[in-house]
N, C-alpha and C positions, 0 to 999 in steps of 0.2 A: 813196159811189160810188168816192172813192179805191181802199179796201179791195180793190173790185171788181174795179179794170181791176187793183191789183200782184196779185190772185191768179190772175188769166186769165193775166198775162204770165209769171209765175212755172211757172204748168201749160204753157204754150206753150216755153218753156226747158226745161223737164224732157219735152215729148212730144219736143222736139227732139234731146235729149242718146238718147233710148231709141231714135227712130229711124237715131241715128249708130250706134248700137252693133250693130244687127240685123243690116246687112250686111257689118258686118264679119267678126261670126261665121259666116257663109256663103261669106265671100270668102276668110278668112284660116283657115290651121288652129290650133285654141287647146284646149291642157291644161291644165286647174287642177292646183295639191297644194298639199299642206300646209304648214305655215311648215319644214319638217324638211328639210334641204339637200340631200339624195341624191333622195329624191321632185321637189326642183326643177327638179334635174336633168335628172333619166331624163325631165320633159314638157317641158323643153327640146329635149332628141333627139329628142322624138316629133314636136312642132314642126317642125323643120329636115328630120327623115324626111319627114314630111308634105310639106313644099313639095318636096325635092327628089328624091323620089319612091322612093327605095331602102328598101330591109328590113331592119326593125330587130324585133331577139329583143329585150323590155324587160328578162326575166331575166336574159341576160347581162350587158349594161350594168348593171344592179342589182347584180351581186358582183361586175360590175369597179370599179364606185363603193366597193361596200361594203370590198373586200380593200386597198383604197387609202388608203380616208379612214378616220382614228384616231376614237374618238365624242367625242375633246376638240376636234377640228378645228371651228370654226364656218364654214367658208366653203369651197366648192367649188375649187381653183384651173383657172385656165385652161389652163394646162399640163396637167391631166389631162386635161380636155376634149380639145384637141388630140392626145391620144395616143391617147383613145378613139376619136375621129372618126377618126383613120388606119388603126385595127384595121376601118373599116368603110368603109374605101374609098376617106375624100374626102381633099383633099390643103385643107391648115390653114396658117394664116397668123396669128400672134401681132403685136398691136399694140399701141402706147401712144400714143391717138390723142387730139392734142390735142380738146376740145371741139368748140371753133367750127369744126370740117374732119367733123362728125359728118355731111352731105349729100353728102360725096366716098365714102363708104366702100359696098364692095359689100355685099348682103344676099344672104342671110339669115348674121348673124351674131350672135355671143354677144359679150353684154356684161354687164362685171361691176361695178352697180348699187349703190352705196353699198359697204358694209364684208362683204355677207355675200349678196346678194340676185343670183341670176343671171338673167339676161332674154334672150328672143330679140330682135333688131331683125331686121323680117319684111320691110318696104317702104319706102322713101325717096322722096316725092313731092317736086311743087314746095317746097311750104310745111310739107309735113307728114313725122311720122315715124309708122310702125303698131311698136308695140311688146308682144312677148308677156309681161307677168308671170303666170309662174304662181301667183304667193302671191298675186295681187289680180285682174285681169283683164286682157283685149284691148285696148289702148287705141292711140288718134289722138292723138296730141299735134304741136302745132304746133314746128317746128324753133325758132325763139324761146325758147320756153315750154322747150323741151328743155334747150338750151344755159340759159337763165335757172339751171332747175332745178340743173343740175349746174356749173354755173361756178364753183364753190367748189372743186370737185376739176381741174379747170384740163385733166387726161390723165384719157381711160379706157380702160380694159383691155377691148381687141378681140381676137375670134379670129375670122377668117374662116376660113365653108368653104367649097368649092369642088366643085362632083360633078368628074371626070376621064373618059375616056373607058374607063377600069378600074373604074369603080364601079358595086357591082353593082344593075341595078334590080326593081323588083318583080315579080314572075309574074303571071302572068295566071291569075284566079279567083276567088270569090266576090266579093271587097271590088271586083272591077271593078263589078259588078251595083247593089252596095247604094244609091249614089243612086238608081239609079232607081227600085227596091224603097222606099225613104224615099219618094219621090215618090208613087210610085202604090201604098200603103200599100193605102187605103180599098180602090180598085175590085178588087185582088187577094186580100184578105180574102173582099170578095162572092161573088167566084167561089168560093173555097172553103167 
């Protein structure tokens, strides 16, 4: 009967952890890629494009990554980030923010995640932080737990962005339609 209730509780922790992560992906915008640095990139932008709602060509940003970065570079810097973010309108803010000040900082911004790994920081709640990795997933992690995680590196490297009242937003057409077309998928099909 032991056996029993650790595998009920054990299924009940993991239905738990599956239905954290549903609404995230509905709430929050999230790109996967590859462990390859320039792909991390470019679903970083898409991310940041996404919440802050302006128009982004991904092939440009891809040969402004590519003309920039050597193939012996392992690691994106933020300084390019920030120059590309300006060629698109927003106005960028470079930081070296201590840790434990990571619930003062405005979002949606880029941070640069160990030695090599670039991440979006999406939303900053009470207790919680929503963070985009594109080489792993969407995650909630609690501000604790955050700071815990990184309090070895003591500073991390911030870029905020900021839309302006010069930045350009997205046109109006098809992508305005498409939730609802997701939505009403089935009954629109029927009709056809």
């Amino acid at each position: 009967t032991k056996t029993i209730v650790k595998n009920k509780e054990v299924k009940e922790k993991e239905d738990l952890l599956n239905e954290e992560v549903k609404p995230l992906n509905k709430k929050y915008p999230f790109y996967s890629s590859t462990d390859e640095i320039i792909p991390e990139a470019i679903s970083c932008f898409r991310v940041i494009a996404d919440i802050l709602d302006i128009p982004l060509k991904v092939d440009l940003i891809k040969r402004s990554f590519s003309e920039n970065i050597s193939k012996e570079e392992k690691r994106v810097s933020l300084r390019l980030c920030a120059a590309i973010s300006e060629s698109l309108g927003l106005k960028s803010q470079l930081l070296d923010l201590p840790v434990l000040m990571i619930s003062r900082i405005e979002t949606p911004c880029l941070i640069q995640l160990g030695a090599n790994e670039l991440a979006v920081l999406i939303a900053i709640k009470k207790d919680y932080v929503v963070i985009a990795r594109p080489r792993e997933v969407l995650k909630k992690i609690k501000i604790i737990d955050f700071v815990k995680t990184f309090s070895d590196k003591e500073i991390l490297p911030v870029l905020i962005l900021r839309a302006t009242n010069k930045t350009p937003k997205r046109r109006f057409g098809l992508r305005w339609f498409l939730p609802s077309i997701k939505k009403n998928r089935k009954p629109l099909l029927e009709v056809l």
